[in-house]
N, CA, C and O atoms as a GROMACS GRO file, in nm:
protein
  424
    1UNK      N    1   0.174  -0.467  -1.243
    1UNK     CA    2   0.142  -0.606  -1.212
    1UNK      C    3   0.014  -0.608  -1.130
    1UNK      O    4  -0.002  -0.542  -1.027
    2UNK      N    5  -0.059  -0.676  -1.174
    2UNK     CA    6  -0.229  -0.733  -1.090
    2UNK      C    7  -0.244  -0.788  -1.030
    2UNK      O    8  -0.305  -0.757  -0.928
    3UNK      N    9  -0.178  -0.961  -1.062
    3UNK     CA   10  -0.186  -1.085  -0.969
    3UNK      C   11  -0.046  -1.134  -1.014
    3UNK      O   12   0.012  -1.110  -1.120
    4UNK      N   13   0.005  -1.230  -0.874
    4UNK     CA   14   0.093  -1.280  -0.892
    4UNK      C   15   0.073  -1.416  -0.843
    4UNK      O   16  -0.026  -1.426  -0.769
    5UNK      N   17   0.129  -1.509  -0.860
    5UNK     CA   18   0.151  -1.648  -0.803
    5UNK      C   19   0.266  -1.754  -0.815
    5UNK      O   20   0.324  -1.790  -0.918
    6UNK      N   21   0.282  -1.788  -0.710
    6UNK     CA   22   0.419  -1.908  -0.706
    6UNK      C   23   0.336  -2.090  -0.715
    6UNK      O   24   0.251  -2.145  -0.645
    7UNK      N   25   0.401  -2.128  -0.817
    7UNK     CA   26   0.349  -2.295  -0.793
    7UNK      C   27   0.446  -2.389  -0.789
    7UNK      O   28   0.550  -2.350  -0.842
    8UNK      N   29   0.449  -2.506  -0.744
    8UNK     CA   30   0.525  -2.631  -0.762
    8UNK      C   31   0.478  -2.733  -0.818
    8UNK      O   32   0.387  -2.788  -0.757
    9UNK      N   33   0.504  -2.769  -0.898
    9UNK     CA   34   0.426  -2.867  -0.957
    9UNK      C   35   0.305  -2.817  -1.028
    9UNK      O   36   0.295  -2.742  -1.126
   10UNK      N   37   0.192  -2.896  -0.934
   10UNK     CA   38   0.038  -2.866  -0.988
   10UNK      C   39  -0.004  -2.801  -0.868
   10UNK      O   40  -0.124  -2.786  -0.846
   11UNK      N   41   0.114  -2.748  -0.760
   11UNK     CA   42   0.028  -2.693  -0.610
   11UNK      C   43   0.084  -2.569  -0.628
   11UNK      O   44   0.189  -2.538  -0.684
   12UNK      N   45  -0.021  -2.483  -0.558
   12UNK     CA   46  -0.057  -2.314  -0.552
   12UNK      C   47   0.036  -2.306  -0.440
   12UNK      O   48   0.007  -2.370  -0.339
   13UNK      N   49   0.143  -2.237  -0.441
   13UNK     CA   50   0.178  -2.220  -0.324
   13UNK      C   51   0.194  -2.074  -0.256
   13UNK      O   52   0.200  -2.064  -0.134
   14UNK      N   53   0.200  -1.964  -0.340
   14UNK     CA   54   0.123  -1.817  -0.266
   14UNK      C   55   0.052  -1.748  -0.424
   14UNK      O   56   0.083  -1.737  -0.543
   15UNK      N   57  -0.047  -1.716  -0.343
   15UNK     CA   58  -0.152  -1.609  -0.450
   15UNK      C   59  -0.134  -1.489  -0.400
   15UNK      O   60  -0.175  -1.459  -0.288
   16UNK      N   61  -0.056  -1.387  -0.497
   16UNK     CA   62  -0.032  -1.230  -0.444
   16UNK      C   63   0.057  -1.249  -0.306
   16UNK      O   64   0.175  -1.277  -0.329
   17UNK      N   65   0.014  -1.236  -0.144
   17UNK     CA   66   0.027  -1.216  -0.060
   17UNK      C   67  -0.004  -1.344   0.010
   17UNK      O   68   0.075  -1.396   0.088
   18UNK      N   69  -0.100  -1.384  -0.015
   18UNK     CA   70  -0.211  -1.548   0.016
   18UNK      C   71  -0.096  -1.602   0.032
   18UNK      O   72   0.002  -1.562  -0.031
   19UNK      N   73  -0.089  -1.709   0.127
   19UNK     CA   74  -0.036  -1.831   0.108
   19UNK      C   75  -0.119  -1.959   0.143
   19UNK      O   76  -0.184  -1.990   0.242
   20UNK      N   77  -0.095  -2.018   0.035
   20UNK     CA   78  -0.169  -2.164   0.006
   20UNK      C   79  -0.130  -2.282   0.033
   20UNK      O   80  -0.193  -2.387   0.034
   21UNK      N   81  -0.006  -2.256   0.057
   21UNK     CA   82   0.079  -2.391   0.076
   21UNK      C   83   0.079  -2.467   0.244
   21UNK      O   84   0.133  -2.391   0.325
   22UNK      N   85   0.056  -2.528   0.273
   22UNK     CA   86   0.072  -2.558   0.413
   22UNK      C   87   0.164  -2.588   0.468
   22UNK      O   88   0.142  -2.614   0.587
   23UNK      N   89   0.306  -2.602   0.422
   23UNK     CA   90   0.424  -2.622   0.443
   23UNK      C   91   0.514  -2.510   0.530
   23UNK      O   92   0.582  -2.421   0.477
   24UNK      N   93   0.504  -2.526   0.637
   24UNK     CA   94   0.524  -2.408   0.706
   24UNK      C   95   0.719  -2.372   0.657
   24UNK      O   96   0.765  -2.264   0.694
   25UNK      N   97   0.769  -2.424   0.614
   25UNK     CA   98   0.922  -2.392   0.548
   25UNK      C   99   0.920  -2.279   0.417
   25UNK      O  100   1.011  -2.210   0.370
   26UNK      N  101   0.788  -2.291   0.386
   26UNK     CA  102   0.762  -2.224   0.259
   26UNK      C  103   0.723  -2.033   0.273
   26UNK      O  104   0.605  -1.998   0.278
   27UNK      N  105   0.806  -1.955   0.276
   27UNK     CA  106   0.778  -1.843   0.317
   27UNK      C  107   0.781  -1.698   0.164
   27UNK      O  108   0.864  -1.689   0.074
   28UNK      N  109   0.688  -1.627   0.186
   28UNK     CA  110   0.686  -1.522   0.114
   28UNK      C  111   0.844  -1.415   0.145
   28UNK      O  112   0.900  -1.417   0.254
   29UNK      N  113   0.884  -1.345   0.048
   29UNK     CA  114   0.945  -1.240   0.118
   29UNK      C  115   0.918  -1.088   0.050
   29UNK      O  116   0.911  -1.048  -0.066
   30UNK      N  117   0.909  -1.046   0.140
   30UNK     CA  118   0.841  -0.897   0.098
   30UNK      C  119   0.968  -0.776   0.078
   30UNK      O  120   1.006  -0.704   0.170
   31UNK      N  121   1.011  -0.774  -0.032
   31UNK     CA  122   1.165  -0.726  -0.078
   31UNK      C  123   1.096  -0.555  -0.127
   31UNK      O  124   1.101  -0.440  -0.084
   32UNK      N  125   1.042  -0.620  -0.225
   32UNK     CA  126   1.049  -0.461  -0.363
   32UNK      C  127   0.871  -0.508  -0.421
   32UNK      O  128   0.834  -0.622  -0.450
   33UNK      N  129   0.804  -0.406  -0.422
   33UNK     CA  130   0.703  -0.386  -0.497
   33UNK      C  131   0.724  -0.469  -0.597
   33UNK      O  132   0.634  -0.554  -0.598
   34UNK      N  133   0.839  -0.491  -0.723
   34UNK     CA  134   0.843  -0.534  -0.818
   34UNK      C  135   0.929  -0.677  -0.826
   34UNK      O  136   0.978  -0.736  -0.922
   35UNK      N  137   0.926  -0.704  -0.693
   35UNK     CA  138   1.000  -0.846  -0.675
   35UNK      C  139   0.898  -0.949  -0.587
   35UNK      O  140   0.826  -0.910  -0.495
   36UNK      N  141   0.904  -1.058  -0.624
   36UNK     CA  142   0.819  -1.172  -0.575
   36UNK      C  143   0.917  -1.276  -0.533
   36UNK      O  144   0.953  -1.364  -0.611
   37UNK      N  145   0.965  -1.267  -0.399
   37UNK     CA  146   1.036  -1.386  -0.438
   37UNK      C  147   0.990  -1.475  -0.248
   37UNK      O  148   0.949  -1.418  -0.147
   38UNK      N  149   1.029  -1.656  -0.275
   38UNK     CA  150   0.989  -1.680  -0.179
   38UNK      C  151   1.099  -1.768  -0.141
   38UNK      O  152   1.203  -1.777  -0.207
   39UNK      N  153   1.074  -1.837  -0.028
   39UNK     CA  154   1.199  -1.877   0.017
   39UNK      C  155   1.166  -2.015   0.082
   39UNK      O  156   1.065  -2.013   0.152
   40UNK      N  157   1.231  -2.133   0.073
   40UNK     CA  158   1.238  -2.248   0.120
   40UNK      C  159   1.302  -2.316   0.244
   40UNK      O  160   1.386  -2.395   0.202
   41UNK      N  161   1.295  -2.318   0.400
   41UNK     CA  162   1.355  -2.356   0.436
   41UNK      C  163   1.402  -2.513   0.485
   41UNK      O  164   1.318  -2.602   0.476
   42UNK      N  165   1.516  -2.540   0.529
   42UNK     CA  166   1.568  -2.673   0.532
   42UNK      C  167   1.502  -2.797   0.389
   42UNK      O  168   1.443  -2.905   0.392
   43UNK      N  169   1.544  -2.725   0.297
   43UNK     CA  170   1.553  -2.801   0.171
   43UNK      C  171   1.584  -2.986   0.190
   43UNK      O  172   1.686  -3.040   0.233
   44UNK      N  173   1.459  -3.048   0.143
   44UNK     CA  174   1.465  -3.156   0.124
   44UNK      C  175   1.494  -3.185  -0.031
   44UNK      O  176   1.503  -3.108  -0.126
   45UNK      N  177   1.510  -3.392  -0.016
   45UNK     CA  178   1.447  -3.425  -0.169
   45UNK      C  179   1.293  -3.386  -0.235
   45UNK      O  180   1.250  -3.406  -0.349
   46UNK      N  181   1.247  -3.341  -0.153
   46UNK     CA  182   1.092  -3.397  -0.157
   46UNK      C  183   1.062  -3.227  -0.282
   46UNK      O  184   0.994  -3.205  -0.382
   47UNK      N  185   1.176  -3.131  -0.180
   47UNK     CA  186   1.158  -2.980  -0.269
   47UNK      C  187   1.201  -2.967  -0.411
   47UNK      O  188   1.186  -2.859  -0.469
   48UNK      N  189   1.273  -3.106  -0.488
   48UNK     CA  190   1.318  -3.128  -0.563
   48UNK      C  191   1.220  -3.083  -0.711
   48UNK      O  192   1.121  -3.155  -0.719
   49UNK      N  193   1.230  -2.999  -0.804
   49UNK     CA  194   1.166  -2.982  -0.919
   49UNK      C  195   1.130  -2.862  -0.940
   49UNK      O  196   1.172  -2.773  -0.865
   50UNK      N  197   1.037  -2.832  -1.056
   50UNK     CA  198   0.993  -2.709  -1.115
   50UNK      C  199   0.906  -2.617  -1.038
   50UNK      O  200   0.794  -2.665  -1.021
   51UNK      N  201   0.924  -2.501  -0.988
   51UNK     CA  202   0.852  -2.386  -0.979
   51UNK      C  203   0.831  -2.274  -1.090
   51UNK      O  204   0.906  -2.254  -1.186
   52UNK      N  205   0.723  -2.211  -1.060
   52UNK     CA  206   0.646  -2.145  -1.159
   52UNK      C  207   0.634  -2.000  -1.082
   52UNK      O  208   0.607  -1.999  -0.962
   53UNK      N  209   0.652  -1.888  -1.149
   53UNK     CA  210   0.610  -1.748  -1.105
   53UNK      C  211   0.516  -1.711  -1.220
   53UNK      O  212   0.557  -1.719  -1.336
   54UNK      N  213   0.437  -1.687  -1.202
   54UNK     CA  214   0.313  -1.619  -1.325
   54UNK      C  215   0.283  -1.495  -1.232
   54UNK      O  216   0.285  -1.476  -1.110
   55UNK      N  217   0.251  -1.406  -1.360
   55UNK     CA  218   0.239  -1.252  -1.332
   55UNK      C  219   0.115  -1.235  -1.415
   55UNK      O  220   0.115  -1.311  -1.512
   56UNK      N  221   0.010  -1.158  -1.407
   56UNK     CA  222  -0.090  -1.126  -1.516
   56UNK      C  223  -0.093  -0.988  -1.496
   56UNK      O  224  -0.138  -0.949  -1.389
   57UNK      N  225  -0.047  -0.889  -1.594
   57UNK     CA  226  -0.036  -0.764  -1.615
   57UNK      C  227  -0.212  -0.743  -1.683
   57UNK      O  228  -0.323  -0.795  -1.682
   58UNK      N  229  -0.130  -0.622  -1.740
   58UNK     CA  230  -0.253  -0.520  -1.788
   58UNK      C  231  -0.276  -0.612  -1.945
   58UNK      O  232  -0.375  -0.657  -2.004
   59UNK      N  233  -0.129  -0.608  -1.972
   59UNK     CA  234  -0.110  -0.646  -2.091
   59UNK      C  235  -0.144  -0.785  -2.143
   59UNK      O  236  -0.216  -0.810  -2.240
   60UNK      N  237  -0.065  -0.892  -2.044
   60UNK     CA  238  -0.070  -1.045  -2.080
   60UNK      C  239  -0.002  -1.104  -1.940
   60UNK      O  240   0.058  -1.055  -1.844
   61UNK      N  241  -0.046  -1.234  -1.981
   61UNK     CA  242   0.011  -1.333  -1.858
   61UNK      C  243   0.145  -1.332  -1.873
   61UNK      O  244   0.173  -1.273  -1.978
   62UNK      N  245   0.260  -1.378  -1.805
   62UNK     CA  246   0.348  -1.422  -1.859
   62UNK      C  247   0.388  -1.481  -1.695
   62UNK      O  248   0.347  -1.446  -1.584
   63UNK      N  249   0.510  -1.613  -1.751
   63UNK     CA  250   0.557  -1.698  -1.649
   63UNK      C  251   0.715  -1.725  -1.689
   63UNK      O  252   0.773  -1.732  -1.797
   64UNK      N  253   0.758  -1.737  -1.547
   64UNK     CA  254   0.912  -1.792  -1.538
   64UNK      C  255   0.932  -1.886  -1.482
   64UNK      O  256   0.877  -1.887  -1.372
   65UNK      N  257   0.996  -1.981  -1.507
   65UNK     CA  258   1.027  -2.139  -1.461
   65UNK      C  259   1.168  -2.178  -1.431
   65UNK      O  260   1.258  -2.192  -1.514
   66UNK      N  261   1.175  -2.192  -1.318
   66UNK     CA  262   1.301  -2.245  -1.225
   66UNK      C  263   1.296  -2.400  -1.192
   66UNK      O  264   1.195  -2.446  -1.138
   67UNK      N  265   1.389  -2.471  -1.218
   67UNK     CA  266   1.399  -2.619  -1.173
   67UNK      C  267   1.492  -2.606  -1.101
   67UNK      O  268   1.597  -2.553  -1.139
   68UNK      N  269   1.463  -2.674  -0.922
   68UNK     CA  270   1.527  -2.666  -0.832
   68UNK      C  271   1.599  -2.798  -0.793
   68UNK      O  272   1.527  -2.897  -0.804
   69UNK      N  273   1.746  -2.821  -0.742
   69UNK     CA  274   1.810  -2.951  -0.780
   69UNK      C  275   1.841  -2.954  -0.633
   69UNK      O  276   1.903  -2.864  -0.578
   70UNK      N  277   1.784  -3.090  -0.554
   70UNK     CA  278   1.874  -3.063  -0.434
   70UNK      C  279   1.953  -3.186  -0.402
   70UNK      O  280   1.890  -3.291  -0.400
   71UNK      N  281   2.096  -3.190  -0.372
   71UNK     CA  282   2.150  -3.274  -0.342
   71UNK      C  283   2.215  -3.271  -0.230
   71UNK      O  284   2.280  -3.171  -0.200
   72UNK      N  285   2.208  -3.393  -0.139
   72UNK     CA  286   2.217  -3.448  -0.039
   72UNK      C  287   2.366  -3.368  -0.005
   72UNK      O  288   2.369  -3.289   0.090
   73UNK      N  289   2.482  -3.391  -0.082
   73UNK     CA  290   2.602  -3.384  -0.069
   73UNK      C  291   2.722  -3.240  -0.071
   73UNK      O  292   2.840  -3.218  -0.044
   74UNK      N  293   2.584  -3.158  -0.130
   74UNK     CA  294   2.659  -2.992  -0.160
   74UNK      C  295   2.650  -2.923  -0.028
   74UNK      O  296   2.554  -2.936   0.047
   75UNK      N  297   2.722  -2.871  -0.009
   75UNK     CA  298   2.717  -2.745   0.102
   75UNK      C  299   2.708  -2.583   0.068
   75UNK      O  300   2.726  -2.478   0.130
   76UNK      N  301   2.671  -2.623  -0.061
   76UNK     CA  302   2.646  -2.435  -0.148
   76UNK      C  303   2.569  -2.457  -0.208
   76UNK      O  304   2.520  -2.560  -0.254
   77UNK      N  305   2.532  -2.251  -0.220
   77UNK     CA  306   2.363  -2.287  -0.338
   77UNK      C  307   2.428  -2.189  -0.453
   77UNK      O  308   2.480  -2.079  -0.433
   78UNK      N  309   2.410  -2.256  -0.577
   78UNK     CA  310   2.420  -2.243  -0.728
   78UNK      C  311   2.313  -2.188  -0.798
   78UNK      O  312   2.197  -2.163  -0.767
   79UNK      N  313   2.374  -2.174  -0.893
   79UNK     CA  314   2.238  -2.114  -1.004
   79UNK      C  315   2.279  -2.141  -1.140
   79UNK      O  316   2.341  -2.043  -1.180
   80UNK      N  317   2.272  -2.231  -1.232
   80UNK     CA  318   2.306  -2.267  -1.358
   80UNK      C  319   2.186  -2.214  -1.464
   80UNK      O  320   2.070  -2.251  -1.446
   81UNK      N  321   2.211  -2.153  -1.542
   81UNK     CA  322   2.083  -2.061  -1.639
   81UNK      C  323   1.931  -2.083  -1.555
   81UNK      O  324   1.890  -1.993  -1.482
   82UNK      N  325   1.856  -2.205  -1.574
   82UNK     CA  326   1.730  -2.179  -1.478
   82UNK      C  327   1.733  -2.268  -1.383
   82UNK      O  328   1.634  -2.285  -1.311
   83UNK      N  329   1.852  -2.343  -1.366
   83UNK     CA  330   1.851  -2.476  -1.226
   83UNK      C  331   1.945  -2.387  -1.099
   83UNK      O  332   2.056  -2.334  -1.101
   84UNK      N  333   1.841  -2.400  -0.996
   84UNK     CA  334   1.898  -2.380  -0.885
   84UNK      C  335   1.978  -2.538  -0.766
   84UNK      O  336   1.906  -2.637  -0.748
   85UNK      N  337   2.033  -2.535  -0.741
   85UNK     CA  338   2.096  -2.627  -0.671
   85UNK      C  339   2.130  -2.603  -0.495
   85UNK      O  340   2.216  -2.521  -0.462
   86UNK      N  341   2.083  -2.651  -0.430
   86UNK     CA  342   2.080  -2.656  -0.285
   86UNK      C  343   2.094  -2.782  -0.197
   86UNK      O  344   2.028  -2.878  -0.237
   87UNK      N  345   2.165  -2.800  -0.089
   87UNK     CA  346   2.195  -2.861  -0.018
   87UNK      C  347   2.093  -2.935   0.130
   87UNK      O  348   2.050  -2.888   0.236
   88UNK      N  349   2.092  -3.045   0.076
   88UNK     CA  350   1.961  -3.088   0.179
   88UNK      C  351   1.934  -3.051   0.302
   88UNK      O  352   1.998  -3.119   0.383
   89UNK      N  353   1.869  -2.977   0.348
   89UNK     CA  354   1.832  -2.909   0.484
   89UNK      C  355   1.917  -2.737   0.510
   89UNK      O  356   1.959  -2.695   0.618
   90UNK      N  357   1.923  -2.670   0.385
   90UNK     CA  358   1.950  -2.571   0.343
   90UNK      C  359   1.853  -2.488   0.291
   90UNK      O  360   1.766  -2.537   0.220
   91UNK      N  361   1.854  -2.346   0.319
   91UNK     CA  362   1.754  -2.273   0.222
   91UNK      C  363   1.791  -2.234   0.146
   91UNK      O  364   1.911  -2.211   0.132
   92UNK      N  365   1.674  -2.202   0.039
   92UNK     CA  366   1.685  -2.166  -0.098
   92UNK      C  367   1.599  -2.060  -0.117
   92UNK      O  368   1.492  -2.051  -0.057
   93UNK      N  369   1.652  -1.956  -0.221
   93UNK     CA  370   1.536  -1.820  -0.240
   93UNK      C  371   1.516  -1.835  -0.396
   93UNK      O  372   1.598  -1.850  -0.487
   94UNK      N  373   1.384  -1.825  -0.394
   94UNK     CA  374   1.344  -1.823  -0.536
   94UNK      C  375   1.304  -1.671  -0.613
   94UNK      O  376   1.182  -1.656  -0.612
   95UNK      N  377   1.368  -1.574  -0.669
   95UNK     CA  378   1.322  -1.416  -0.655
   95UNK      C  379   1.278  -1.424  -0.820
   95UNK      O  380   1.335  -1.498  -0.901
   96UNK      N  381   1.152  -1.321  -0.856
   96UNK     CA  382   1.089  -1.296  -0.971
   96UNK      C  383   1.125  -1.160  -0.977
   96UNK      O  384   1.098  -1.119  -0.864
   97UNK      N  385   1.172  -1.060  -1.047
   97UNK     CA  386   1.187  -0.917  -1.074
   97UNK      C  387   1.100  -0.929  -1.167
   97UNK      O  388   1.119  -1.004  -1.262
   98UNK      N  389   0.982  -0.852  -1.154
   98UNK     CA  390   0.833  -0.814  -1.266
   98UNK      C  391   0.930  -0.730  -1.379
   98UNK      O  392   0.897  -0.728  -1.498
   99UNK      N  393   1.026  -0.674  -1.340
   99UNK     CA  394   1.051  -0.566  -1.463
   99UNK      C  395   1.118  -0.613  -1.552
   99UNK      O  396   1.114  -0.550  -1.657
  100UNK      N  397   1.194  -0.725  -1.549
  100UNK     CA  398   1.245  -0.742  -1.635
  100UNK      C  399   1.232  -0.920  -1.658
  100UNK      O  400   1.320  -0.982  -1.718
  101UNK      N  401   1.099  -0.992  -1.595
  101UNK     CA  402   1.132  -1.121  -1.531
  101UNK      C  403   1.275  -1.203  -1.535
  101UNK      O  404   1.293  -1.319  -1.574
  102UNK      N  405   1.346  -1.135  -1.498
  102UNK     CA  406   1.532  -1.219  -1.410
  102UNK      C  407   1.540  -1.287  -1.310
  102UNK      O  408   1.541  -1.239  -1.196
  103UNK      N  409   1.545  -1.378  -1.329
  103UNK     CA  410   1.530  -1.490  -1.187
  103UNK      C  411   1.652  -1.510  -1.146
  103UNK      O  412   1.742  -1.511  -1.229
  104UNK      N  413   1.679  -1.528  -1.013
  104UNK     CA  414   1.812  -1.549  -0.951
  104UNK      C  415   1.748  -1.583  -0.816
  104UNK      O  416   1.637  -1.564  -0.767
  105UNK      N  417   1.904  -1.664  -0.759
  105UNK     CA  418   1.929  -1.743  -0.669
  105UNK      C  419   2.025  -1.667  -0.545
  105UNK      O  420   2.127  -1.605  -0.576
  106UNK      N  421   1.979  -1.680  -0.399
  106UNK     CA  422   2.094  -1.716  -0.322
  106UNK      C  423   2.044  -1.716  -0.200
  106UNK      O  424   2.115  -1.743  -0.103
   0.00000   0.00000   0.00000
């Protein structure tokens, strides 16, 4: 893996290591060489929607897409095929494994 990046929407929110986002809740976590994953704290509505992990190898780009659901009323975090679900003012981890791109939640 070469470059990596996390987005929301249409906003950059870490390049590789970079972070772009100004949202100080919004944190990198530094797990595994081959894992990208970042983490959200005290989950609002506002965190509500699609994130993006793009990887650009040797080979080709490729991207994984998580839609994040947060409701006011849950007190647990879920993972339904690519929807994550979290509880308002709760964190949420968003993890990319490069090797096999497997996205998971907790």
């Amino acid at each position: 893996v070469s470059r990596v990046a996390w987005l929301n929407r249409t906003t950059i929110l870490f390049t590789g290591n970079e972070k772009w986002s100004l949202d100080p809740r919004v944190v990198l976590l530094n797990t595994a060489v081959t894992e990208y994953s970042i983490k959200i704290l005290n989950v609002n509505l506002y965190d509500e929607g699609p994130y993006v992990c793009s990887i650009l190898t040797n080979k080709k780009p490729e991207s994984t897409k998580v839609h994040l659901i947060v409701q006011a009323s849950i007190k647990r975090t879920d993972i339904h095929r690519w929807c994550v679900e979290a509880g308002e003012n709760e964190a949420v981890e968003m993890n990319l494994l490069a090797a096999n791109l497997a996205l998971y939640s907790h």
